[in-house]
C-alpha positions as CSV (number, residue, x, y, z in Angstrom):
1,X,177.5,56.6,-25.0
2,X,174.5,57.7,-22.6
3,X,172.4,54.8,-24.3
4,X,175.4,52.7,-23.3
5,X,175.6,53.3,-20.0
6,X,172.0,53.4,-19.0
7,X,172.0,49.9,-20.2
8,X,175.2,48.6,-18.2
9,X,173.2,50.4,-15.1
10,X,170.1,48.6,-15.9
11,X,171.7,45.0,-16.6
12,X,174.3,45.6,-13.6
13,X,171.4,45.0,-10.3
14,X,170.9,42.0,-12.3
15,X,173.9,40.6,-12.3
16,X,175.0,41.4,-8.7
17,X,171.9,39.4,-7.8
18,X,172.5,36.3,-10.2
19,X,175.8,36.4,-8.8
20,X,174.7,36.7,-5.4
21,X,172.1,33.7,-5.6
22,X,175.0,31.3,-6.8
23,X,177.3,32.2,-3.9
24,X,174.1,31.8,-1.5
25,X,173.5,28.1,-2.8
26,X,176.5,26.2,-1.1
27,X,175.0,27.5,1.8
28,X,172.0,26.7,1.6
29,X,173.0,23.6,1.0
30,X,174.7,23.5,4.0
31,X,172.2,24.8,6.5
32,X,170.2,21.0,4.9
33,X,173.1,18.9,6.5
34,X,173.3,16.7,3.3
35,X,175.8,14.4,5.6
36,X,173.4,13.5,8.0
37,X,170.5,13.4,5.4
38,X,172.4,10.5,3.5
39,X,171.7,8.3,6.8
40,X,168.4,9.5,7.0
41,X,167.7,7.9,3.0
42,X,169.6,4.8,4.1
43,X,167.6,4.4,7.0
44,X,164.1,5.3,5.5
45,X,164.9,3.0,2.3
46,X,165.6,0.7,4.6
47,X,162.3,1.1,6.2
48,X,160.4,1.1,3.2
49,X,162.0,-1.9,1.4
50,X,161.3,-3.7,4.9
51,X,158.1,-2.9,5.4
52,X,156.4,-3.2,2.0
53,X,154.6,-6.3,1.9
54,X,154.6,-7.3,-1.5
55,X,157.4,-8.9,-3.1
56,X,160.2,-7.3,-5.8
57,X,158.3,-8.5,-9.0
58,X,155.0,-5.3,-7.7
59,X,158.0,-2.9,-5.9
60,X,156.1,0.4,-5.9
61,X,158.8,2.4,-7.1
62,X,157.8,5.6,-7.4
63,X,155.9,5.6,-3.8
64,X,159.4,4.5,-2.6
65,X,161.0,7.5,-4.2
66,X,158.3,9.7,-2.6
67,X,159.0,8.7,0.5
68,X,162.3,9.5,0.2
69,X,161.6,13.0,-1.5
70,X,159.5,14.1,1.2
71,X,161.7,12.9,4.7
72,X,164.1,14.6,2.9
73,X,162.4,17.8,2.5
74,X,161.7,17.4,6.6
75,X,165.0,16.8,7.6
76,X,166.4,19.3,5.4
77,X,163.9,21.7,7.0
78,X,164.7,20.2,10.5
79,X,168.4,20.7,10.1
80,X,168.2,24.2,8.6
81,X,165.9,25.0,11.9
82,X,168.6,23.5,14.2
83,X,171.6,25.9,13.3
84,X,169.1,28.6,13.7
85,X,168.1,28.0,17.0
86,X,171.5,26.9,17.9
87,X,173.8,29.6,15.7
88,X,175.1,31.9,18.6
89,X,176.0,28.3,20.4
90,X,177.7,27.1,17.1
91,X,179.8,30.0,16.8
92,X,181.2,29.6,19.8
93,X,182.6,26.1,18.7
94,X,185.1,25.5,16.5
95,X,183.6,22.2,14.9
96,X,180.6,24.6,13.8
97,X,181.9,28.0,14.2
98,X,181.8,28.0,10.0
99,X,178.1,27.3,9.4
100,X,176.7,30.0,7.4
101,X,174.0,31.1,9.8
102,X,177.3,31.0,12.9
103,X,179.6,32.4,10.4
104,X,177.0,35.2,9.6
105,X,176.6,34.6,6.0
106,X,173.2,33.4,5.9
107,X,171.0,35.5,8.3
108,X,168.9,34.2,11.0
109,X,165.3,34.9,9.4
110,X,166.1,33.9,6.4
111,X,167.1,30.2,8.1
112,X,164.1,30.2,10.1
113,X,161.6,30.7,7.2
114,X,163.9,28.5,4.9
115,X,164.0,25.5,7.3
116,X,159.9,26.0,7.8
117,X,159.4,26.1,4.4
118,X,161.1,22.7,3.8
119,X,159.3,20.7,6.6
120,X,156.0,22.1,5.8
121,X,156.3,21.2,2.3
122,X,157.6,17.8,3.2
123,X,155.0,17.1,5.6
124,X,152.2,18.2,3.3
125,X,154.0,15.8,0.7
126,X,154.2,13.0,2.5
127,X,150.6,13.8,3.7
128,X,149.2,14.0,-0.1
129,X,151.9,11.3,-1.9
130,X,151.5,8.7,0.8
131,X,149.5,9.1,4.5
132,X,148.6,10.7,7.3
133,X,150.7,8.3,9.5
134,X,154.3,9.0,7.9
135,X,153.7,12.6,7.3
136,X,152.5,12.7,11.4
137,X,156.0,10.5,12.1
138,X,157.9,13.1,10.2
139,X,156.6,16.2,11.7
140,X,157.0,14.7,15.0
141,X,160.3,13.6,14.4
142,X,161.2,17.6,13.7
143,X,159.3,18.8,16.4
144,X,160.4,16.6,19.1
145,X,164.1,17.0,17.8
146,X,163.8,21.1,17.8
147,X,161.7,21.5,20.6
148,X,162.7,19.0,23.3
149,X,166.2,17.4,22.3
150,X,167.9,20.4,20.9
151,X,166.9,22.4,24.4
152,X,167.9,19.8,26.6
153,X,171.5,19.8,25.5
154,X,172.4,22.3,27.2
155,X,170.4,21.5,30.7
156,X,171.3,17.5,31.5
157,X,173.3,15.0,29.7
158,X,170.3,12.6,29.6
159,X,169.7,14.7,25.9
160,X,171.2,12.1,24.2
161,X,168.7,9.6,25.4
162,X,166.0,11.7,24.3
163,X,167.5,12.8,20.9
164,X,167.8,9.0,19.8
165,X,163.7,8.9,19.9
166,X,163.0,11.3,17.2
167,X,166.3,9.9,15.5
168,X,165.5,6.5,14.9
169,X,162.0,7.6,13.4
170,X,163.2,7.2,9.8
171,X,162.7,3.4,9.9
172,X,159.3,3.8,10.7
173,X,158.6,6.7,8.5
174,X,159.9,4.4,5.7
175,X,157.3,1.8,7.2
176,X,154.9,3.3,7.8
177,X,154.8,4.8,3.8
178,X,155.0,1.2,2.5
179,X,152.4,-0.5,4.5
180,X,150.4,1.8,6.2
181,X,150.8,0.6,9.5
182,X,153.6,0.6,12.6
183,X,152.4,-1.8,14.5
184,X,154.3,-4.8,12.9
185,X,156.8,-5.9,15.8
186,X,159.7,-6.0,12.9
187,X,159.4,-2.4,12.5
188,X,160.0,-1.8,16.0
189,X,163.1,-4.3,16.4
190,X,164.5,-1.8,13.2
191,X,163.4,1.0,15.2
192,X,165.7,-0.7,17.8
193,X,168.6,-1.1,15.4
194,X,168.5,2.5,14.6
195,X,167.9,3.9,18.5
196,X,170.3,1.7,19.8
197,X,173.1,2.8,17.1
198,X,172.7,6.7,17.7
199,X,174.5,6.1,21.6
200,X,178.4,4.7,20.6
201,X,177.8,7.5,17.1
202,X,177.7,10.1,19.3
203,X,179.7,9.5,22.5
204,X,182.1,8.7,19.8
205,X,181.6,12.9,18.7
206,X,181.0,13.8,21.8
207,X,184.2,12.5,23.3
208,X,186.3,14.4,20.2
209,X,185.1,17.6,20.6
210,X,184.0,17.4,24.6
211,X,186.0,20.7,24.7
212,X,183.7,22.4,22.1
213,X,180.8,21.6,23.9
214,X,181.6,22.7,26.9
215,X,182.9,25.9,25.3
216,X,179.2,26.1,24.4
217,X,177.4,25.5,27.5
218,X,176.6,21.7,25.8
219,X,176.1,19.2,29.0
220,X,176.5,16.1,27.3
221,X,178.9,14.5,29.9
222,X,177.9,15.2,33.4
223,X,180.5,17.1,35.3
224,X,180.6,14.3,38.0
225,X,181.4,10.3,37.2
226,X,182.6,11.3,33.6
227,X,183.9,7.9,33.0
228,X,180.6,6.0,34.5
229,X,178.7,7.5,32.3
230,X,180.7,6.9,29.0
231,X,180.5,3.6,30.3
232,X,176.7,3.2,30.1
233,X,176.3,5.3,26.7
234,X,178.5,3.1,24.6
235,X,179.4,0.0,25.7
236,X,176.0,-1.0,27.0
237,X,174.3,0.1,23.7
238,X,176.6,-1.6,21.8
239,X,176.1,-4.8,23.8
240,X,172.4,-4.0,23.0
241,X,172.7,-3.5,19.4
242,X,174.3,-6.9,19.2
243,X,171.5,-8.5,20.0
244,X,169.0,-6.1,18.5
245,X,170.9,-6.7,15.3
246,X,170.8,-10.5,15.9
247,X,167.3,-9.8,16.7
248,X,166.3,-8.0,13.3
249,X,167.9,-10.5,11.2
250,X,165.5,-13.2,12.8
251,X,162.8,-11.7,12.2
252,X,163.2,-11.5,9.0
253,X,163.9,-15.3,9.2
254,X,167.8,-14.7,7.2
255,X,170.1,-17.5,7.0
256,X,173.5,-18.3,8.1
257,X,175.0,-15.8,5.7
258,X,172.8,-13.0,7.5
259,X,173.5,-14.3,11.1
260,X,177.5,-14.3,10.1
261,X,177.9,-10.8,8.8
262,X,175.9,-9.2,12.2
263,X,177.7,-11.4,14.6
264,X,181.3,-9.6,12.2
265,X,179.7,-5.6,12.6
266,X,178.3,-6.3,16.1
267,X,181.5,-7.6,17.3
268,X,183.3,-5.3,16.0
269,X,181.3,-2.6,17.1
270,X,181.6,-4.0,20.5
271,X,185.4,-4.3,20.3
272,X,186.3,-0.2,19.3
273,X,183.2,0.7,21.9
274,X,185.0,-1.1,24.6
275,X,188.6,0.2,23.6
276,X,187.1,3.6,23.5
277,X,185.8,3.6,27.4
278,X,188.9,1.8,27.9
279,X,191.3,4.1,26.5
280,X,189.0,7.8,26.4
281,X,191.1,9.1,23.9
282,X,190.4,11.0,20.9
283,X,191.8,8.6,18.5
284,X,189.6,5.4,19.8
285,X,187.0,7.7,19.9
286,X,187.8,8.9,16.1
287,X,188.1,5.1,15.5
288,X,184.7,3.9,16.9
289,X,182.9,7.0,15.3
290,X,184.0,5.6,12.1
291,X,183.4,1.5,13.0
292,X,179.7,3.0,13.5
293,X,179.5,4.8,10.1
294,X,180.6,1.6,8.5
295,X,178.4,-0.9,10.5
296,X,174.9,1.2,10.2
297,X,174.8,0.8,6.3
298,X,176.0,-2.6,5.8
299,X,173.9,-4.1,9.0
300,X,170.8,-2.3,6.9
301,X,172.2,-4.1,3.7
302,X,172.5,-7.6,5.5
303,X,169.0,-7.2,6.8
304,X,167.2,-6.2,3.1
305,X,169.7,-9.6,1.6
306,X,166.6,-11.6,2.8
307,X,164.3,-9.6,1.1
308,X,166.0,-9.6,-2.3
């Protein structure tokens, strides 16, 4: 019997911490925000396939799932990072209140060297798998994200502006992995694409949960003019994705198939981020958030057609 239960002593630790390591991994999964990383792949695939200047019969396949390996790991790292700077804001909001750093399951150092683990290893990835240029993109994509942007959000409204300039950086980290080189003037009209997208997306969340924010100390709507600004951080972006979009299929010189399907998503686009300043409810705004998760993927799809 004491053989017995020296043994159940010994094998019990054990246990508790096998057991403890699969109820940790749902949030560790979390603190990666696998929803935002999914438009991160579409957008760097994107890139890549764009960018690569071969054609389909030579596609590099494993360079392409190496790119795509190692953003990940960045913006993994970048979004673990974020709800550790930002966890006592977060738990002050109900939208976020349940992240596991916020909610106090995960503790803050263990985010913090988490999240750096992740966007070193990416960068040093991308750095060894591909080049210097799309590992220097990615790390500057997390930097300027955690270290300007995230800051700013809670000292002037003009964050959103600055956040969409490390946010549209996955094009041209895709790019930049398949040819080596930014300076092609069709990677910067998809850079465009991608910059321009970011402002209706998240007026769009901003508008739904303006209360949260503010709970938070957030300024993303200035406390004067409201309306003006909403105004100028939807509808004129969406205006200007219309033609970026139109732009972005001419360059890649797409026919009348192309030109059809991003005169459909940019019109529509245009129509919900009018009705939305129009209207400033919660529902149009609930409504355009989702015409913008349907028109980025299928406005990347219409542009790689051409390539096929």
């Amino acid at each position: 019997m004491a053989g017995l239960s020296t043994s159940a002593l010994e094998v019990a630790p054990s246990a508790r911490a096998s057991s403890s390591l699969r109820a940790a991994i749902p949030d560790f999964w979390t603190l990666t925000k696998p929803e935002v990383n999914f438009l991160i792949v579409i957008a760097t695939f994107t890139g890549f396939c764009l960018g690569y200047p071969g054609d389909l019969h030579n596609f590099p396949l494993g360079r392409l799932l190496n790119t795509l390996f190692g953003t990940l790991l960045v913006a993994s790292g970048t979004g673990t990072l974020n709800q550790y700077l930002e966890h006592q804001f977060d738990a002050q909001m109900r939208r976020t209140r349940g992240r596991p750093v916020a909610a106090g399951r995960v503790r803050p150092a263990t985010a913090a060297w988490f999240g750096v683990l992740l966007s070193f290893m990416g960068g040093v990835y991308l750095f060894v798998a591909l080049n210097p240029l799309a590992s220097a993109l990615a790390l500057f994509t997390s930097t300027t994200y955690l270290f300007v942007y995230t800051p700013l959000k809670r000292k002037t409204p003009l964050c959103t502006l600055v956040g969409a300039i490390p946010g549209a950086m996955p094009t041209l980290i895709g790019w930049a992995a398949a040819s080596g080189s930014i300076t092609s003037g069709k990677a910067w009209i998809l850079y465009a694409v991608l910059f321009l997208w970011q402002f209706p997306h998240f007026m769009a969340i901003a508008w739904m949960y303006r209360e949260d924010y503010a709970r938070a100390s957030y300024l993303i709507f200035p406390t004067e003019n409201e309306d003006r600004f909403l105004i100028w951080m939807t509808a004129v972006p969406a205006l200007a994705l219309f033609v970026a979009g139109l732009g972005a299929v001419a360059a890649g010189g797409a026919g009348v198939l192309q030109y059809s399907g991003t005169i459909l998503l940019g019109s529509g686009l245009l129509y919900y981020a009018i009705r939305q300043i129009l209207i400033r409810s919660k529902i149009a705004a609930r409504q355009l958030l989702k015409a913008t998760i349907l028109y980025l993927p299928l406005q990347f799809f219409i542009l790689l057609l051409k390539k096929g």
